[in-house]
N, C-alpha and C positions, 0 to 999 in steps of 0.2 A: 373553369378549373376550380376545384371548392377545395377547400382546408385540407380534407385529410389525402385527398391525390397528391398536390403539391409535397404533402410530408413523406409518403410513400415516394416518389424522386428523387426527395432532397435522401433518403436513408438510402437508395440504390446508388444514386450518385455518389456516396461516401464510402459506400463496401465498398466500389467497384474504384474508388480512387484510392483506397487503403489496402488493395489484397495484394501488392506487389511485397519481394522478398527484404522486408527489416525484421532487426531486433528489436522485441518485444520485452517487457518486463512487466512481471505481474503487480498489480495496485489497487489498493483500498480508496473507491470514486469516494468514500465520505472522506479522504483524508487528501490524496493526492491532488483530486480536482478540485483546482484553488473557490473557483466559486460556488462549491458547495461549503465552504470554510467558512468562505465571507459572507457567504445569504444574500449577493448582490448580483445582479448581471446587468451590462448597458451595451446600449447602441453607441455608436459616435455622437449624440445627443443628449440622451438621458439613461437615468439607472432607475432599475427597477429592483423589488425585494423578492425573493422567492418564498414559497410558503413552503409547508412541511410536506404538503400533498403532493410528494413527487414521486414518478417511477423509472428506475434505471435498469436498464435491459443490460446485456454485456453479449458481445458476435466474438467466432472465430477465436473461441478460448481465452474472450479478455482482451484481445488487441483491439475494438472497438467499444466504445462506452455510448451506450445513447440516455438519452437524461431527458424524460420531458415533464411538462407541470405547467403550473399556472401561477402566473406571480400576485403578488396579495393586491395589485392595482389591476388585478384584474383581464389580465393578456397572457393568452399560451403561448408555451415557447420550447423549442425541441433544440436539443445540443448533441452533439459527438462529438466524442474524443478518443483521439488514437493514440495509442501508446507505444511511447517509442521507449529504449531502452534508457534511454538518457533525460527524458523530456515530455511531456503533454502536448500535443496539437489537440485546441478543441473549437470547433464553428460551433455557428448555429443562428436562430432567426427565432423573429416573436412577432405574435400577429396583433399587429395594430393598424385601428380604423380601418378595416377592410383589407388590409396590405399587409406583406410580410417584409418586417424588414430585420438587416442583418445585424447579428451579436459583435459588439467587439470585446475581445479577450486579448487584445497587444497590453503592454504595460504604457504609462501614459512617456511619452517622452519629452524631458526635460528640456527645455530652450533655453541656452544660455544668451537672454537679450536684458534690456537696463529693465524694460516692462514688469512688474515685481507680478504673475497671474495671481489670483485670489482663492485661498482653498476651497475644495469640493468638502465641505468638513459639517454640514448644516443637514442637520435628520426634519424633514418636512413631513411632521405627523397631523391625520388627518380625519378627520370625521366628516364624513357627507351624506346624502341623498342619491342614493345608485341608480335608485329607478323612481320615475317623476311621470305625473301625469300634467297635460295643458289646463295652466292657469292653475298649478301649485310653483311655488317657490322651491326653487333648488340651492338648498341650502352647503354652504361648504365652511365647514371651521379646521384654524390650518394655527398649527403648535408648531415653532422651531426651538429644537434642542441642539447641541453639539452631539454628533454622532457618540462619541464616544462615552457620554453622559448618558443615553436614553438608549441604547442599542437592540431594546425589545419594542421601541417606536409604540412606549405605552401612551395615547393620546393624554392620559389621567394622570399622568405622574405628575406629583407639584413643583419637585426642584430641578432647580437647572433651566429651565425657560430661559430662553433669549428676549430680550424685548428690544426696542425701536432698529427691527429689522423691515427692512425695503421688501412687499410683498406685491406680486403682480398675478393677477389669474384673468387667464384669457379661455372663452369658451367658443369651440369651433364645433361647424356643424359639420354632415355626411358629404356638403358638397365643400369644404373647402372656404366657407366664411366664417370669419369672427361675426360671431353676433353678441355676444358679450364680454366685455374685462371688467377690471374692476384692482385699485390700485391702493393701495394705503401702507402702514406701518405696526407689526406688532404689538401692542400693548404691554402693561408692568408685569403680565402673566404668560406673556411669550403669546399672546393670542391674534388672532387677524381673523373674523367672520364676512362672507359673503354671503346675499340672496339674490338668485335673479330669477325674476319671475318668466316662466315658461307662458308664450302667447297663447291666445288661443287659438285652439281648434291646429295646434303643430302636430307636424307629421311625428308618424315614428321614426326613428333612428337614434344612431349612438353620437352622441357629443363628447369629441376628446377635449378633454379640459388640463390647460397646464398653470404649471403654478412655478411663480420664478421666486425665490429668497436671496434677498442680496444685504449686507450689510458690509463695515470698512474692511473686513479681513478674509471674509469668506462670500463664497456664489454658489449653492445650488439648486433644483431642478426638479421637479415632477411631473410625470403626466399618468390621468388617468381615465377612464372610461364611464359615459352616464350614458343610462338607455330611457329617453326621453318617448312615453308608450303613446303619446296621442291624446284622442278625448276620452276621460272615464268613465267608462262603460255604468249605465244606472244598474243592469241585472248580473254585475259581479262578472260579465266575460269582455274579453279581451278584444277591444275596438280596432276595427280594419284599417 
């Protein structure tokens, strides 16, 4: 079953679970649906950013919203949202490593335990190497700012860099190995550079790579997609 079958179910599955009789109230998706506000969507795991390149359809006069696009790390992701008169319901899923898996849009809920958690509040900005051939270095340079400081996740910006934050990136291949991490601490410029050299004569596929930021007060989180092509072709075409 390939990408765009799966999406066509998942959009029959939602008419046909939203066409029973509520009230409806008309809404502006740039305004009403929260994470088009906030440029953020996450799984129970991680968050991702949305980019600008999205397209939102509206069924049934506006009582469904469907939203889909591709977030800036690189994974598409389709949402709906049904609008009730009081309230937003909105699913949806984003295709990673081969798989789709589900959006959460609950709000986080508070534990009242002695455990103090650590805030989500760390912008993981990023420059890398998308696409890599065997036996080039795949480079990854990783900026943390405070979200709130950097919120255009400009890699270039000079101020506001965090430095001696806890950085971990781990690179996993199609079948489900770590074949590389790599551990250290930001520097005086908020900076953390990784290389790891691609072996030779490696298959094609995509390598999800995550990257964890942790320092005293805050934890967060990134993953994102490298398409590792094989051997380099000597006459410019694309090795099998």
């Amino acid at each position: 079953m390939n990408f765009y079958t799966i999406l066509a179910i998942l959009a029959i599955s939602t008419i046909g679970i939203y066409s029973g009789n509520s009230a409806f109230a008309q809404v502006d998706p740039l305004i009403d649906i929260e994470f088009l506000q906030t440029g953020e969507i996450r799984t129970f795991e991680n968050q991702f950013h949305i980019s600008n390149e999205i397209t939102i359809r509206e069924f049934f006069n506006g009582k469904i919203i469907r939203v889909s696009g591709q977030v800036i790390e690189g994974f598409p992701y389709i949402t709906y949202s049904k609008i009730l008169e009081d309230e937003i319901d909105t699913h949806g899923m984003i295709f990673i490593g081969g798989k789709f898996v589900d959006l959460n849009f609950e709000e986080k809920i508070i534990q009242e335990e002695i455990v103090i958690e650590k805030n989500d509040d760390l912008a993981i900005v990023i420059q890398y190497t998308q696409r890599i051939y065997s036996e080039k270095f795949l480079q990854i340079d990783v900026k943390i700012f405070e979200k709130e400081r950097n919120k255009l996740n400009n890699f270039y910006q000079k101020d506001n860099s965090i430095s001696n934050t806890n950085i971990e990136i781990i690179v996993i291949n199609e079948d489900g190995q770590n074949v590389y991490s790599s551990n250290g601490i930001t520097n005086d410029r908020g900076l953390y550079e990784m290389e790891y050299l691609i072996p030779e004569n490696s298959k094609r596929e995509i390598l999800i790579v995550t990257i964890n930021a942790e320092n005293e007060n805050s934890k967060s989180s990134k993953i994102l997609q490298v398409f590792s092509l094989g051997r380099e072709p000597s006459d410019g075409a694309a090795s099998p």
